[in-house]
C-alpha positions as CSV (number, residue, x, y, z in Angstrom):
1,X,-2.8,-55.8,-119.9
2,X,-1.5,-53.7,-116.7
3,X,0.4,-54.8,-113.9
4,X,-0.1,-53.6,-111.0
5,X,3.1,-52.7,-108.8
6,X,3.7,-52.2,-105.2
7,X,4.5,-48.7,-104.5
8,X,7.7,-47.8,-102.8
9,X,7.1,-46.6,-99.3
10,X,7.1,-42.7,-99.3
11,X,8.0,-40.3,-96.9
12,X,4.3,-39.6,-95.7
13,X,3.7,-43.5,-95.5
14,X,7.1,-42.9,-92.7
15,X,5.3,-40.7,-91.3
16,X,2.0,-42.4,-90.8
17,X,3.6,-45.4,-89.1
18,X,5.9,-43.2,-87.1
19,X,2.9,-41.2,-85.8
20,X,0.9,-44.2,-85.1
21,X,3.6,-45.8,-82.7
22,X,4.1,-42.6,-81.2
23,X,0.6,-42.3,-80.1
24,X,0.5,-46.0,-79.6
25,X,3.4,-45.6,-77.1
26,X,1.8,-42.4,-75.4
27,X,-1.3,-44.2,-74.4
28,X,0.8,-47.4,-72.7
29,X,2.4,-44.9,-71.0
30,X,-0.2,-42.9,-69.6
31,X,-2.5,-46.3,-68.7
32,X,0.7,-47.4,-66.5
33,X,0.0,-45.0,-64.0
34,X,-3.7,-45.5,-63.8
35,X,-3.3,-49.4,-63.6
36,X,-0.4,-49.0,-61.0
37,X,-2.8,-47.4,-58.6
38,X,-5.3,-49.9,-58.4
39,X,-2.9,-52.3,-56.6
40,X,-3.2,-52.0,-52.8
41,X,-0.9,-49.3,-50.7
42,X,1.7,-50.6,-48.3
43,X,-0.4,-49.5,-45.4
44,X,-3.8,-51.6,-46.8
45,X,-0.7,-55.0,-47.4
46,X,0.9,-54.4,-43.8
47,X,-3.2,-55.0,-42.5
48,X,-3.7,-58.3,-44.6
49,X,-2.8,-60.4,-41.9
50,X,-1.8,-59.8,-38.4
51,X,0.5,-62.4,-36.4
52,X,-1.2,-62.4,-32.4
53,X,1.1,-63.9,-29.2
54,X,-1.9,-65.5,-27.7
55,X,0.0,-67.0,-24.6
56,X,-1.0,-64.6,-22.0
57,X,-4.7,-64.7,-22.4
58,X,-6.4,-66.6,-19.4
59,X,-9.0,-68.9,-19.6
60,X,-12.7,-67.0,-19.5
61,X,-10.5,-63.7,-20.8
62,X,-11.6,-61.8,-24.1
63,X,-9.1,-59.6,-26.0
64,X,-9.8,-57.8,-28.5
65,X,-6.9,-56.4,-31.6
66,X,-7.2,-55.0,-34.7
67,X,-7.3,-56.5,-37.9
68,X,-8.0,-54.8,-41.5
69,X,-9.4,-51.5,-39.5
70,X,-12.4,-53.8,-37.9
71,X,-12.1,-55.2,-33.5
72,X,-11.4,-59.0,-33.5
73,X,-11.9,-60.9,-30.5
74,X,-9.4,-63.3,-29.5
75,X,-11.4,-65.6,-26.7
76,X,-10.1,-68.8,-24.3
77,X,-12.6,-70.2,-23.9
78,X,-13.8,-72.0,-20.3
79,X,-14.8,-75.5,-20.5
80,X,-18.0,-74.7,-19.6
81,X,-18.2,-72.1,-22.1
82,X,-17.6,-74.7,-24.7
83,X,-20.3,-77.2,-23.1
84,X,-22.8,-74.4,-23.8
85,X,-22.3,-73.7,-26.9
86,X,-21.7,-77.2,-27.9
87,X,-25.3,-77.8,-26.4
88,X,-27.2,-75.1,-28.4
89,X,-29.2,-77.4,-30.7
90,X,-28.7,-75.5,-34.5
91,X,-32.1,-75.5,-35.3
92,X,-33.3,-73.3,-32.1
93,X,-31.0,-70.4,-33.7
94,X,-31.3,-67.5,-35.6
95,X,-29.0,-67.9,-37.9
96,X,-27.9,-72.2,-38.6
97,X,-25.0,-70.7,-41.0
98,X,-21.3,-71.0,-39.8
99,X,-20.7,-67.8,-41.2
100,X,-16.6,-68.9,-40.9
101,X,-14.1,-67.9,-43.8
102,X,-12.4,-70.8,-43.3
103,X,-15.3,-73.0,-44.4
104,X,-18.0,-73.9,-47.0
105,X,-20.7,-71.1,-47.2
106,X,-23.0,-73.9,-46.3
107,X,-21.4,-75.4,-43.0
108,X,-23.7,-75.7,-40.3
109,X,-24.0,-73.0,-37.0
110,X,-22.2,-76.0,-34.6
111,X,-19.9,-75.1,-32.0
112,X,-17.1,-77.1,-34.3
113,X,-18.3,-75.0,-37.2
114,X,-17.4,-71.8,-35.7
115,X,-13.5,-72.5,-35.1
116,X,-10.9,-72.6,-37.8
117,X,-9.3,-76.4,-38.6
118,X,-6.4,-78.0,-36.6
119,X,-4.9,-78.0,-40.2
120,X,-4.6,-75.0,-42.5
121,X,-6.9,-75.4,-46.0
122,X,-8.7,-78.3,-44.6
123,X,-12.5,-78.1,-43.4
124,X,-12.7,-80.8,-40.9
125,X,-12.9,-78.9,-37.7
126,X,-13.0,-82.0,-35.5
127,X,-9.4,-81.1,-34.2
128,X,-9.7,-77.9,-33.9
129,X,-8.6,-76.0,-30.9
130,X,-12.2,-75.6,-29.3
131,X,-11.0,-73.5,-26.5
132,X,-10.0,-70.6,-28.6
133,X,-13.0,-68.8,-30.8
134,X,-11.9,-65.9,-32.9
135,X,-14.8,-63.7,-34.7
136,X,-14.8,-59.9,-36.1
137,X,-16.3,-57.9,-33.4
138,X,-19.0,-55.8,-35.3
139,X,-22.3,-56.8,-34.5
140,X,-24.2,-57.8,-37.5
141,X,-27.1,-55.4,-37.2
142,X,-25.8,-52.0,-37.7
143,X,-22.3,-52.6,-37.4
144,X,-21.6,-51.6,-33.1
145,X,-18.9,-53.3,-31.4
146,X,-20.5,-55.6,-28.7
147,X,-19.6,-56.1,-25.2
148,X,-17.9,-59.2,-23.6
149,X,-19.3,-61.4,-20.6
150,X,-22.7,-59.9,-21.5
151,X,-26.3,-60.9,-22.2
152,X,-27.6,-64.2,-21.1
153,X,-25.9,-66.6,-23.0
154,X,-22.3,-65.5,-21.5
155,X,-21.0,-64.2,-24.8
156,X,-21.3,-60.7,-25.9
157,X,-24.3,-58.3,-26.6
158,X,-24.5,-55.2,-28.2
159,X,-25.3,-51.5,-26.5
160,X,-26.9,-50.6,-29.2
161,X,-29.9,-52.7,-30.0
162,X,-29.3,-55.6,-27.4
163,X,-29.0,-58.2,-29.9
164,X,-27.0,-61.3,-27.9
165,X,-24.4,-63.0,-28.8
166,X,-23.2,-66.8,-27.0
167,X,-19.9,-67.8,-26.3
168,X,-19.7,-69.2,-29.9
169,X,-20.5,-65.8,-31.3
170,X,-23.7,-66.9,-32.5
171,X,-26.9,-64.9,-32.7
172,X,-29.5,-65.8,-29.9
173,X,-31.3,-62.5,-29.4
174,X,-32.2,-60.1,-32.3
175,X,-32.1,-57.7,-34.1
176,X,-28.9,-58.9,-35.5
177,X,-29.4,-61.3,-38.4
178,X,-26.3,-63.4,-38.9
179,X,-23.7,-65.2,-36.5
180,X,-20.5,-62.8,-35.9
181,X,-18.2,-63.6,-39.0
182,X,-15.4,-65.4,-38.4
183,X,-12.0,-64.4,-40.0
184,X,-9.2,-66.7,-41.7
185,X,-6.9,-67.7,-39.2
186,X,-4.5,-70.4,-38.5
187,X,-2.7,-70.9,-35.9
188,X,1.1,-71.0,-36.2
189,X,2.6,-72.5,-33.0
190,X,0.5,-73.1,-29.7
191,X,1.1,-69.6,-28.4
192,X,1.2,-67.7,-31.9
193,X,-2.0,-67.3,-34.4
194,X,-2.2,-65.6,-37.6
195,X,-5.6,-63.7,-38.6
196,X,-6.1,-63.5,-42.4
C-alpha cells in the first residue's frame, strides 16, 4: 500500500507563484490608467451645473447663457404671455409631451408641465414660478438656435426651417418634432437659479 505525500514546495513552484503575482500586479496597474480616464475632466464637472443671478431680467425679456456647451433661455415671462400659453388646448399641438427633465417622461405638454416644481424632486408643478420658463435653445429639428419674440405665437422661431415655437417653448409650426427640452433646474433663492 503507498501513501501518497505532499511534496515540499520547490524553488520553480516559488517561482510560478512569484511570476503569477507579478503579472497579476502589472495588469492592475496598467487598467488604472485606462479606468481613470473615463471619469469626466475638470472642465466637463465645472459645466454640470451653472448658478444664474436672474434679478435683472425684465418682464417680456429673453436671456440666453450657456450651459453644458448648448444656449439656454432664461425667460420672464409677461402675464399675458402666460395666459397664452396656459390657453393652448394640448391636444391642438404637435408635440402633447412635456419634454421637462424635471418630470415623468409621460407628463402632459400644459403650460404647468413645462416649468420646473416650487420644490426640488417633487413633480407637482402647481407652485411653480410660472413667470419664469427656462428650455435649451436648440431647435429640435436640425439643431439651430431659434430667435426670441418671433413667429406668431410670441415665442421663438427658427431661421432655419421656420418651425415656431410659443412662449412655453412648445412646438406650433413644423418641421421641428418635439417641444424645446427643458433642463433641470431649481431655483435657489428668488433672484438665483441653478441649471442642472
Amino acid at each position: 500500500m503507498a501513501h501518497s505525500q505532499a511534496a515540499e514546495p520547490t524553488r520553480r513552484d516559488f517561482i510560478y507563484v512569484a511570476a503569477g503575482a507579478a503579472g497579476a500586479a502589472g495588469v492592475v496597474l496598467a487598467a488604472v490608467p485606462i479606468i481613470d480616464q473615463m471619469n469626466p475632466s475638470a472642465d466637463v464637472l465645472a459645466l454640470a451645473s451653472v448658478e444664474y443671478d436672474i434679478s435683472a431680467v425684465q418682464p417680456g425679456q429673453v436671456v440666453t447663457i450657456m450651459w453644458r456647451g448648448k444656449p439656454v433661455f432664461v425667460r420672464r415671462r409677461t402675464p399675458d404671455e402666460i395666459k397664452s400659453a396656459e390657453d393652448m388646448p394640448v391636444s391642438q399641438l404637435i408635440d402633447q409631451k412635456a419634454r421637462n427633465a424635471n418630470l415623468p417622461d409621460n407628463a402632459e405638454a400644459t403650460d404647468l408641465n413645462r416649468l420646473a416644481p416650487a420644490t426640488p424632486g417633487s413633480t407637482d408643478t402647481s407652485k411653480a414660478k410660472t413667470e419664469w420658463l427656462i428650455v435649451v435653445g436648440v431647435c429640435t429639428h436640425l439643431g439651430c438656435i431659434p430667435l426670441a419674440h418671433r413667429g406668431n405665437y410670441g415665442g421663438w422661431q427658427c431661421p432655419c426651417h421656420g418651425s415656431q415655437y410659443d412662449t412655453a417653448g412648445r412646438v406650433r409650426v413644423g418641421p421641428a418634432p418635439e417641444n424645446l427640452a427643458v433642463p433641470v433646474y431649481t431655483f435657489l433663492s428668488d433672484t438665483r437659479v441653478k441649471i442642472g
